[in-house]
MARSE-315544 format. One record per residue: x, y, z of N, C-alpha, C in turn. Coordinates in Angstrom, 1 decimal, decimal comma, padded with zeros to 4 digits, always signed. Each point is the difference from the previous one (the first is absolute). Example, Ala and Ser with C-alpha at 12.3 -4.5 7.8 and 13.67 -1.06 7.14 Angstrom:
BEGIN
+--------+--------+--------+--------+--------+--------+--------+--------+--------+
!    n_x !    n_y !    n_z !   ca_x !   ca_y !   ca_z !    c_x !    c_y !    c_z !
+--------+--------+--------+--------+--------+--------+--------+--------+--------+
! +013,2 ! -005,7 ! +007,8 ! -000,9 ! +001,2 ! +000,0 ! +000,9 ! +001,2 ! +000,0 !
! -000,4 ! +001,1 ! -000,7 ! +000,9 ! +001,1 ! +000,0 ! -000,8 ! +001,1 ! +000,8 !
+--------+--------+--------+--------+--------+--------+--------+--------+--------+
***
This chain:
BEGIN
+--------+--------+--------+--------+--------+--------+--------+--------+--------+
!    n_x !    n_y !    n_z !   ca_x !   ca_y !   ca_z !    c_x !    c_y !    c_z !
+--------+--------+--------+--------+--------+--------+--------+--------+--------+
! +154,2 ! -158,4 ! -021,6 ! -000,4 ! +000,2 ! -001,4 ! -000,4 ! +001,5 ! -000,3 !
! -000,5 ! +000,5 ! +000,8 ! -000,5 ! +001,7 ! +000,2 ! +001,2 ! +000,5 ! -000,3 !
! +001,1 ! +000,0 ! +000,3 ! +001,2 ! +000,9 ! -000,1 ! +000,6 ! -000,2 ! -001,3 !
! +000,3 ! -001,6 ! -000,3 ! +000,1 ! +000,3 ! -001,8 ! -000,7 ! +000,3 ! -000,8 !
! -001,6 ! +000,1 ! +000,1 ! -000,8 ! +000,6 ! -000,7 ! +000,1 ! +001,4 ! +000,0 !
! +000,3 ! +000,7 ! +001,0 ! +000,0 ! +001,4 ! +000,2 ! +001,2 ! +000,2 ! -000,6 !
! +001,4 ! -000,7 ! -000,4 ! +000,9 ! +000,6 ! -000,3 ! +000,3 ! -000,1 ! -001,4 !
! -000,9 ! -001,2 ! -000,9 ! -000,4 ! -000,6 ! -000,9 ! -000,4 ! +001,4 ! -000,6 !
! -001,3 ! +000,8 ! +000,9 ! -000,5 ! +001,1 ! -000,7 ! +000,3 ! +000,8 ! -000,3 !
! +001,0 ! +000,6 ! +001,1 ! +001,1 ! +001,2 ! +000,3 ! +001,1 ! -000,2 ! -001,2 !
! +000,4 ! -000,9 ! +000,0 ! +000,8 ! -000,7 ! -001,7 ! -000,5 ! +000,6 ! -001,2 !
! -000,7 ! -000,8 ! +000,0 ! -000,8 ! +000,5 ! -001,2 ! -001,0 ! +001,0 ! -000,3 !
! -000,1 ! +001,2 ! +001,1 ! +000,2 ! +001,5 ! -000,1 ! +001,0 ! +000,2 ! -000,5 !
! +000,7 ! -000,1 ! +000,4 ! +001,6 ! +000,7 ! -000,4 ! +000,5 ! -000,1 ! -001,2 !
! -000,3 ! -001,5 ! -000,7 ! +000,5 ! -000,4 ! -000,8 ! -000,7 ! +000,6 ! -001,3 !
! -001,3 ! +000,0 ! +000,5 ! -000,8 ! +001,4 ! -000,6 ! +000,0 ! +001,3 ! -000,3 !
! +000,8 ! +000,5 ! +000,9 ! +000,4 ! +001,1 ! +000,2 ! +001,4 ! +000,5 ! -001,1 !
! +000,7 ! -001,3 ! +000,2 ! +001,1 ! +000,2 ! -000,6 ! -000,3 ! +000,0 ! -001,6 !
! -001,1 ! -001,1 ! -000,5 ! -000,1 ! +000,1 ! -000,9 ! -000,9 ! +001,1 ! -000,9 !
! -000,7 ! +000,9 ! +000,8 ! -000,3 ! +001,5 ! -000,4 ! +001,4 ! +000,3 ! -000,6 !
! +000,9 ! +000,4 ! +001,2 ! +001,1 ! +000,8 ! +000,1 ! +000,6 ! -000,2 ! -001,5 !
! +000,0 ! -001,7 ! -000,4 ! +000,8 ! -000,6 ! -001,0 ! -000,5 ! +000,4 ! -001,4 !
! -001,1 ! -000,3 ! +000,2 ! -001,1 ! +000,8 ! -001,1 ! +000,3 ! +001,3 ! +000,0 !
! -000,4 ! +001,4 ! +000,6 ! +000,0 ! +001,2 ! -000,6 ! +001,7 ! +000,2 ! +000,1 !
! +001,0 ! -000,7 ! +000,2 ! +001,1 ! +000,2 ! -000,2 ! +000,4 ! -000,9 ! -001,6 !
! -000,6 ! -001,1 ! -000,2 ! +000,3 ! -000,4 ! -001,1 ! -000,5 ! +000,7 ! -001,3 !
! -002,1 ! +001,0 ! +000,3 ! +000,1 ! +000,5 ! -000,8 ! +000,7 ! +001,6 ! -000,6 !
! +000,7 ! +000,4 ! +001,2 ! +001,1 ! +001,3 ! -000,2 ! +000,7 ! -000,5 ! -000,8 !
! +001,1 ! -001,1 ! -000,1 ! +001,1 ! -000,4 ! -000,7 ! -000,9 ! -000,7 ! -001,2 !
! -001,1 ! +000,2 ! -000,7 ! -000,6 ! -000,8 ! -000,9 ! -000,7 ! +001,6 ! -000,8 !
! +000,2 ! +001,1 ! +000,6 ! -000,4 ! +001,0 ! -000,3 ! +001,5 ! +001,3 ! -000,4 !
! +001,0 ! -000,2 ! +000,4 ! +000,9 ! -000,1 ! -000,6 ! +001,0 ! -000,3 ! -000,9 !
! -000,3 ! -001,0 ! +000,2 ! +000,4 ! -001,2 ! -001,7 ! -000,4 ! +000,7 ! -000,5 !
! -001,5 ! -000,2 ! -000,1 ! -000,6 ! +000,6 ! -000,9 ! +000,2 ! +001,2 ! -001,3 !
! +000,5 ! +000,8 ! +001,5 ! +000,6 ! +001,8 ! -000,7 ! +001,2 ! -000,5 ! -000,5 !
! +000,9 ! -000,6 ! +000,6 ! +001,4 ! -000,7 ! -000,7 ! -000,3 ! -000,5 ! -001,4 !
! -001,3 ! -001,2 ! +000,0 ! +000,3 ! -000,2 ! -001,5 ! -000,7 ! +001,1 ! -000,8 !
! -001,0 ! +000,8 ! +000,2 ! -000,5 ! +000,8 ! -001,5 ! +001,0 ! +000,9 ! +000,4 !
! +000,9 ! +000,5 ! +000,5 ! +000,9 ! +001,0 ! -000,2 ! +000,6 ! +000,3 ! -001,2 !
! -000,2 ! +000,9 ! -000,6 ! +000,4 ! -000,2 ! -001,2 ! +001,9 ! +000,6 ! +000,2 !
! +000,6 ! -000,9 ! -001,2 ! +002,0 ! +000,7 ! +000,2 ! -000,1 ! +001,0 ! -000,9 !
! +000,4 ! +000,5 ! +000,7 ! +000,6 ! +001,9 ! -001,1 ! +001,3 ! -000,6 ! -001,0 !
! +000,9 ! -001,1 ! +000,8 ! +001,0 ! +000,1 ! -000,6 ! +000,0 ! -001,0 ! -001,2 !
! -000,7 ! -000,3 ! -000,7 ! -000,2 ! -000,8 ! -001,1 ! +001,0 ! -000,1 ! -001,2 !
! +000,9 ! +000,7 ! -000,1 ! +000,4 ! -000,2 ! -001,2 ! +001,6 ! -000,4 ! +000,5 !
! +001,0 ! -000,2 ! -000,6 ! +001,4 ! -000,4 ! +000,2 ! +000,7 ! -000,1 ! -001,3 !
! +001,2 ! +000,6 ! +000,8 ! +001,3 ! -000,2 ! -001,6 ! +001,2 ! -000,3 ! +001,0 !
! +001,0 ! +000,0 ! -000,8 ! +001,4 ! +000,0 ! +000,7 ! +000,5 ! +001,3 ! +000,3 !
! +000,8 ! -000,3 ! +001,1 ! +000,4 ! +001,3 ! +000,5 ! +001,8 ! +000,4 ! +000,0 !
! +000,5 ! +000,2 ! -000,2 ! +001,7 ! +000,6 ! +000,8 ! +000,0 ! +000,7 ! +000,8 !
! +001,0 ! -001,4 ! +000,9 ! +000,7 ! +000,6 ! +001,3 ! +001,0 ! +001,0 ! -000,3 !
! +000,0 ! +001,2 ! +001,2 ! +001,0 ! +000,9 ! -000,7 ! +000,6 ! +000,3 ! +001,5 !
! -000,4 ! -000,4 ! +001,1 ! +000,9 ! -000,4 ! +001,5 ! -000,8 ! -001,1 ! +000,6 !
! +000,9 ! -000,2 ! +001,0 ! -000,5 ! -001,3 ! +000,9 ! +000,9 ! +000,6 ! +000,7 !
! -001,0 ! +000,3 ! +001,9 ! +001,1 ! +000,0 ! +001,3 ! -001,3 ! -001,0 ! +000,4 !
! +000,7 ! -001,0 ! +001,0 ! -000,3 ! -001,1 ! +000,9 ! +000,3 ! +000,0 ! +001,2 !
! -000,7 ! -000,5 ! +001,1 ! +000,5 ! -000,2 ! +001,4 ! -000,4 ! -001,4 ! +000,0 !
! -000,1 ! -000,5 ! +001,3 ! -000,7 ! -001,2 ! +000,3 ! -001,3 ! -000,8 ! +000,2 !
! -000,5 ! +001,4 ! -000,6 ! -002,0 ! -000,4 ! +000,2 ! +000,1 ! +000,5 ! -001,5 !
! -000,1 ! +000,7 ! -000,5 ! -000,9 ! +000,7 ! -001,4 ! +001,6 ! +000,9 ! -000,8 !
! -000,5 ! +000,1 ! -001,3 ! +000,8 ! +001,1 ! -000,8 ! -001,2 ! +001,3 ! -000,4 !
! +001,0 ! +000,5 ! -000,3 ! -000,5 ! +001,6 ! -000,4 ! +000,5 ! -000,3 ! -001,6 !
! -000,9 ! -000,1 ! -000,7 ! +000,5 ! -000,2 ! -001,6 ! -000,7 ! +001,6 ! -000,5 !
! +001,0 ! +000,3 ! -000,9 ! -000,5 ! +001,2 ! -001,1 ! +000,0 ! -000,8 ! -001,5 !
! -001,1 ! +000,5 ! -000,3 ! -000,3 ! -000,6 ! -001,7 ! -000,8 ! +000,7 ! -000,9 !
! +000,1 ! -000,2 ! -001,3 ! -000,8 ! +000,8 ! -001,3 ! -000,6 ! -000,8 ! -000,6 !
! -000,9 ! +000,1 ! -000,7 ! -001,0 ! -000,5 ! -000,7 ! -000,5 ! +000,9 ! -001,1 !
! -000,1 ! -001,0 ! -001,3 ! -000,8 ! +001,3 ! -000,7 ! -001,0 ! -000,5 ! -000,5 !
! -001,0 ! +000,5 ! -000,5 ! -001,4 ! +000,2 ! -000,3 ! -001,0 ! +000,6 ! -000,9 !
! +000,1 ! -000,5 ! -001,5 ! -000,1 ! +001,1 ! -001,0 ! +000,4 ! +001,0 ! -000,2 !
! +001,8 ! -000,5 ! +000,2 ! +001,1 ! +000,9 ! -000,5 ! +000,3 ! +001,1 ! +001,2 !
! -000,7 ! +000,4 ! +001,0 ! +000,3 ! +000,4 ! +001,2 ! +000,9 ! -000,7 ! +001,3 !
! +000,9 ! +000,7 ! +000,0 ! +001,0 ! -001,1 ! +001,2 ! -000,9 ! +000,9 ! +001,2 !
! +000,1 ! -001,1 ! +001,0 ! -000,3 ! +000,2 ! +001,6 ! +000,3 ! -000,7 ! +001,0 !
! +000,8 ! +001,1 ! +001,0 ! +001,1 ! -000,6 ! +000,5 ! -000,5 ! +000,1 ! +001,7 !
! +000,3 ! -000,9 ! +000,8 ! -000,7 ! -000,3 ! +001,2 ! +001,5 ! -000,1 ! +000,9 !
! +000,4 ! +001,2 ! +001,2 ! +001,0 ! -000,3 ! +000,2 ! -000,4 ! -000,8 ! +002,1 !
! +000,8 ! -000,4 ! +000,4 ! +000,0 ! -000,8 ! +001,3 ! -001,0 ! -001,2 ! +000,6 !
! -000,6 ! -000,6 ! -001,5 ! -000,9 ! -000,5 ! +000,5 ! +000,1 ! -001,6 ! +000,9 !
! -000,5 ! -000,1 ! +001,0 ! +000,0 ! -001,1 ! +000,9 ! -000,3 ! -001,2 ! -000,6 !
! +001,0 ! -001,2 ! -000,5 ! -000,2 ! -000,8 ! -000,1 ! +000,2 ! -001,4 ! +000,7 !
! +000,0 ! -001,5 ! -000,3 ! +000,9 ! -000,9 ! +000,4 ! +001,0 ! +000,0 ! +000,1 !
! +000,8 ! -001,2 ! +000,4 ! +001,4 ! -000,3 ! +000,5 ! +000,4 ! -000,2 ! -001,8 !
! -001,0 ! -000,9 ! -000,1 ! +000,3 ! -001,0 ! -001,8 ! +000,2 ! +001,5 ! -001,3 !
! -000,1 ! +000,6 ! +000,5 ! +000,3 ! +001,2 ! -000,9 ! +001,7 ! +000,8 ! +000,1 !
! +000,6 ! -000,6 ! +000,9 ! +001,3 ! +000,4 ! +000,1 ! +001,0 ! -000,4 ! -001,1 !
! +000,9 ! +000,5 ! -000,9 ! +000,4 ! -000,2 ! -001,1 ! -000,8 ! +000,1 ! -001,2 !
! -001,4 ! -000,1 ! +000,0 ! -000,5 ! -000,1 ! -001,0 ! +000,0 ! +001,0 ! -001,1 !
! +000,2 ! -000,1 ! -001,1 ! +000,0 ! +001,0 ! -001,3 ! -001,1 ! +000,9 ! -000,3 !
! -001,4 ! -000,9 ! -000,1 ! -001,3 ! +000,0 ! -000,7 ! -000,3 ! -000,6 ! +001,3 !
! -001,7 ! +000,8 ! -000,1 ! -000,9 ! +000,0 ! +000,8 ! -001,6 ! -000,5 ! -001,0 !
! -000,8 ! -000,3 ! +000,6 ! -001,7 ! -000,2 ! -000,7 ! -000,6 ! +001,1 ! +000,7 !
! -000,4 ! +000,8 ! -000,5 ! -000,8 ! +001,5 ! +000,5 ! -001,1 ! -000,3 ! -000,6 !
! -000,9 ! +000,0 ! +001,1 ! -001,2 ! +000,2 ! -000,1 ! -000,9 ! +001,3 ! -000,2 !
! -000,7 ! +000,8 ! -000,8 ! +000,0 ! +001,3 ! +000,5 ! -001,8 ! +000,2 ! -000,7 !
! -000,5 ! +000,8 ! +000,4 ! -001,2 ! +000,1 ! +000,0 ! -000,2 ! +000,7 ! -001,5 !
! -000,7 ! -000,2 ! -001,0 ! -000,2 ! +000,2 ! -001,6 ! -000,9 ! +001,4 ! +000,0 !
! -000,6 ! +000,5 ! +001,1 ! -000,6 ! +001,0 ! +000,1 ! +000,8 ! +001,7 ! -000,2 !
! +001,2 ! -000,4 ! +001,1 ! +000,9 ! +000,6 ! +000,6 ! +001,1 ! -001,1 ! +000,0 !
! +001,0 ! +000,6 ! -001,2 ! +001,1 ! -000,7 ! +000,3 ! +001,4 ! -000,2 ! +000,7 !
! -000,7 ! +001,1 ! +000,4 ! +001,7 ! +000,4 ! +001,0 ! -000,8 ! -000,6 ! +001,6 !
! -000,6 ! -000,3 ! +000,0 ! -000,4 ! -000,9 ! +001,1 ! +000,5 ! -001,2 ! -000,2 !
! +000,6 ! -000,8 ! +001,1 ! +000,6 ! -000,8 ! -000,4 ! +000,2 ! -001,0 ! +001,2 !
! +000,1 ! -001,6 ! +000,1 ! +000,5 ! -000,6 ! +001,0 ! +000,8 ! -001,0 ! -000,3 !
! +001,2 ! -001,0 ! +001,1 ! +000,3 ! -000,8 ! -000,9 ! -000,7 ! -001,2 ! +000,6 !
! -000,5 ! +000,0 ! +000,8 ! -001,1 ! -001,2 ! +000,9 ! -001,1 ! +000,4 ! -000,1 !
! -000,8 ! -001,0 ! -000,1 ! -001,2 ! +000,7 ! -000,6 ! -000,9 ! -000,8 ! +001,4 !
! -000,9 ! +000,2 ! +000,8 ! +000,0 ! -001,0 ! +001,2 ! -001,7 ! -000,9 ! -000,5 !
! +000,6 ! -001,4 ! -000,1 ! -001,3 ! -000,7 ! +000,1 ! -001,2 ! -000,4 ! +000,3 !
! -000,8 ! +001,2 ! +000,1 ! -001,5 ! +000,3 ! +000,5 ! -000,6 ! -001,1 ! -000,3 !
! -000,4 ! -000,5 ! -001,0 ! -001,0 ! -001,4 ! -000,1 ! +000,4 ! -001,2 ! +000,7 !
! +001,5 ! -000,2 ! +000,0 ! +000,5 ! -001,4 ! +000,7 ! -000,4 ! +000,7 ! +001,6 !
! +000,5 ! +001,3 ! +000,3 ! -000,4 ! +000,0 ! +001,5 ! -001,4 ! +000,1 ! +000,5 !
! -000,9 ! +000,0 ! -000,7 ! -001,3 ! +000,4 ! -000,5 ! -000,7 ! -001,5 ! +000,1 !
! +000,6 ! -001,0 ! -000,7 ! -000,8 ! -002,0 ! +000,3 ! +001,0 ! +000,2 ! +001,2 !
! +001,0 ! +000,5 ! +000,0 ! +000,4 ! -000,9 ! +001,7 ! -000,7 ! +000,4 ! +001,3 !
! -000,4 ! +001,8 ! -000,3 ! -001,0 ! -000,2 ! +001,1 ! -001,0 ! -000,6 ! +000,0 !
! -000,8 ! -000,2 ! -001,1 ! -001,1 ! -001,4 ! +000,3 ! +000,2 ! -000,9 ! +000,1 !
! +001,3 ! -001,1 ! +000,1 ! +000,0 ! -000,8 ! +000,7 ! +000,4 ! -000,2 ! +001,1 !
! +000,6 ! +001,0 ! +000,6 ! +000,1 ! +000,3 ! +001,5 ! -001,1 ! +000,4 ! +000,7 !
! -001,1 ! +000,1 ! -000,8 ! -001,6 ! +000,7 ! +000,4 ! -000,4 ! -001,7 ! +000,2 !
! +000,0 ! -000,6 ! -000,9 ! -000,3 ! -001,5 ! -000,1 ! +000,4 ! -000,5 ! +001,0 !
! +001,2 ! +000,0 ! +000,6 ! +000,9 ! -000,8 ! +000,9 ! -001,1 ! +000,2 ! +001,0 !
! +000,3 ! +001,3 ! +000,7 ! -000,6 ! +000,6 ! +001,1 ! -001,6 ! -000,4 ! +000,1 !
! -000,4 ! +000,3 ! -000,8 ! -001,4 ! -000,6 ! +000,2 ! -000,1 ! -001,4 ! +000,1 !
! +000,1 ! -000,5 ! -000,7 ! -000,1 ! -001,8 ! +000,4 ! +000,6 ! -000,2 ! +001,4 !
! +001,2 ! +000,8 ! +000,0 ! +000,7 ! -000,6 ! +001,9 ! -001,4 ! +000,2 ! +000,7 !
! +000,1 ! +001,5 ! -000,1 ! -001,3 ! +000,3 ! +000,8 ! -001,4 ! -001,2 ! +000,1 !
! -000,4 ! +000,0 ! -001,0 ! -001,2 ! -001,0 ! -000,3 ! +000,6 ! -001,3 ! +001,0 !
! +001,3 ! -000,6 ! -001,1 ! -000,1 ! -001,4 ! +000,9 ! +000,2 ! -000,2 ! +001,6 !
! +000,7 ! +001,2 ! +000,4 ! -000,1 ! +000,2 ! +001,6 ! -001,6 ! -000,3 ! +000,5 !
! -000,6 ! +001,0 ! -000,7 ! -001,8 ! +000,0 ! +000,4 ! -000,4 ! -001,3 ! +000,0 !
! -000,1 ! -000,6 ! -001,0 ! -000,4 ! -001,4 ! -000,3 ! +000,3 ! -000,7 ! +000,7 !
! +001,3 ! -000,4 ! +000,5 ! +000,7 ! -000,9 ! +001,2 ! -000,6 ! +000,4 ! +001,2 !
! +000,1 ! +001,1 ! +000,9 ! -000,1 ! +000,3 ! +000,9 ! -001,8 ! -000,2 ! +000,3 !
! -000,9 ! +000,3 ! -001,1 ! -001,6 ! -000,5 ! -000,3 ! -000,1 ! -001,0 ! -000,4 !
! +000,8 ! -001,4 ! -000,2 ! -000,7 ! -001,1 ! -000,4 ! +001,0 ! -001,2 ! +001,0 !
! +001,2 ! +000,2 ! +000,3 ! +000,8 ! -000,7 ! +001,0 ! +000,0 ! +000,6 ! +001,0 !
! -000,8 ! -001,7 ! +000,7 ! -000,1 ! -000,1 ! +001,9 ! +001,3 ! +000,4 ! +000,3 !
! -000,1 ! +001,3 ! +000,8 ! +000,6 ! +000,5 ! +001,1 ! +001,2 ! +000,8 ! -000,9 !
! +000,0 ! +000,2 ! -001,2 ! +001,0 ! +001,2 ! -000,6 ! -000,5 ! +001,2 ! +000,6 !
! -001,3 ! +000,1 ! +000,2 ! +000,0 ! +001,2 ! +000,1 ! +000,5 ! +000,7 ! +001,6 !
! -000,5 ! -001,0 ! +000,6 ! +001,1 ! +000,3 ! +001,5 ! +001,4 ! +000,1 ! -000,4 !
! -000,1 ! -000,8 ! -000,6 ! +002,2 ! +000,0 ! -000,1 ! +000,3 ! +001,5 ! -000,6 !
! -000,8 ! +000,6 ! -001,4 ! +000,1 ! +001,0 ! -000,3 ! +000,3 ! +001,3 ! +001,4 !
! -001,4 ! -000,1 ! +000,6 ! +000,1 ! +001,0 ! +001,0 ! +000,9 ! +000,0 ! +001,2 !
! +000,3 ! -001,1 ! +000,2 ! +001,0 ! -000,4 ! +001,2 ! +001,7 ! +000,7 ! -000,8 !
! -000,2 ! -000,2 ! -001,6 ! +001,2 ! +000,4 ! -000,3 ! +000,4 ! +001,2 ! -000,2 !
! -001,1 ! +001,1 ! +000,0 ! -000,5 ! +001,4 ! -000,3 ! +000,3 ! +000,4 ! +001,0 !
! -000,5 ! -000,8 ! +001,2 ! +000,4 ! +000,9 ! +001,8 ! +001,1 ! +000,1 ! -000,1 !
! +000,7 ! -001,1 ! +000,2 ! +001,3 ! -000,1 ! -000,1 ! +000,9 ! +000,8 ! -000,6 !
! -000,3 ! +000,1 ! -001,2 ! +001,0 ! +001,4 ! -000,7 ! -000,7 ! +001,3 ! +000,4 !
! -000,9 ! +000,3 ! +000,5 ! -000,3 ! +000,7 ! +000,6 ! +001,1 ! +000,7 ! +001,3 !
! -000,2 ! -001,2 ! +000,3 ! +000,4 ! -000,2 ! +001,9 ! +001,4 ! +000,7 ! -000,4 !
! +000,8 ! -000,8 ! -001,3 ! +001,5 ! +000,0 ! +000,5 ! +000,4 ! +001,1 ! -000,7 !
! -000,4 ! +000,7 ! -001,0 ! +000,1 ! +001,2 ! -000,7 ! +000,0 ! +001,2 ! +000,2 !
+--------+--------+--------+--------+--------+--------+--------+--------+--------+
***
């Protein structure tokens, strides 16, 4: 009984340990989001654009296009797009209302990737917890934990 009690303990160190790890790793990716969602987009505003080339390979096109902007045309040449932009005429240009000749045609989804890191912050943290909790409240997880710990240890 001494030896699964000792390994019981040794378990549930670890699983303690892990769940530190889980925690100041969960709150990095919860601290990030973060900056993700108040990020503010430069590129706020959008009109239609003309394609005026399309060259393509088999990953991305290089599109050239113009846009105008309170009677100003601005023309953006080689820019790296999708596949789905091959033949296309018209483009949706995004371009920043500050500075309008700044411009993009993807604009990248900071707030969606912004909640997804908090739920991958969520994920991680509960694994972690419910590991802890199992290994501290079920007879003999926590030996099984550490017997399972040596082991990838051992073979790694």
């Amino acid at each position: 009984m001494g030896v699964i009690n000792t390994g019981n303990k040794i378990g549930t160190t670890l699983a303690g340990l892990r769940l530190v790890m889980a925690t100041v790793f969960s709150l990095s990716l919860v601290g990030s989001g973060t900056a993700l969602i108040l990020k503010k987009n430069k590129f706020t505003k959008k009109v239609k654009g003309k394609v005026t080339s399309t060259e393509c390979d088999n990953t991305q096109c290089k599109v050239s296009y113009e846009y105008t902007v309170d009677g100003n045309v601005h023309r953006t040449d080689d820019s790296i797009a999708p596949l789905s932009l091959k033949g296309a005429k018209a483009v949706d240009v995004s371009y920043n209302p500050d500075i309008p000749g700044e411009n993009t045609l993807q604009v990248a989804p900071t707030r969606l990737i912004g909640l997804a890191m908090y739920g991958l912050a969520l994920l991680v943290f509960c694994v972690g917890l419910l590991t802890y909790m199992v290994t501290k409240e079920v007879k003999g997880a926590g030996t099984a934990f550490a017997a399972l710990s040596a082991y990838k240890m051992l073979t790694n």
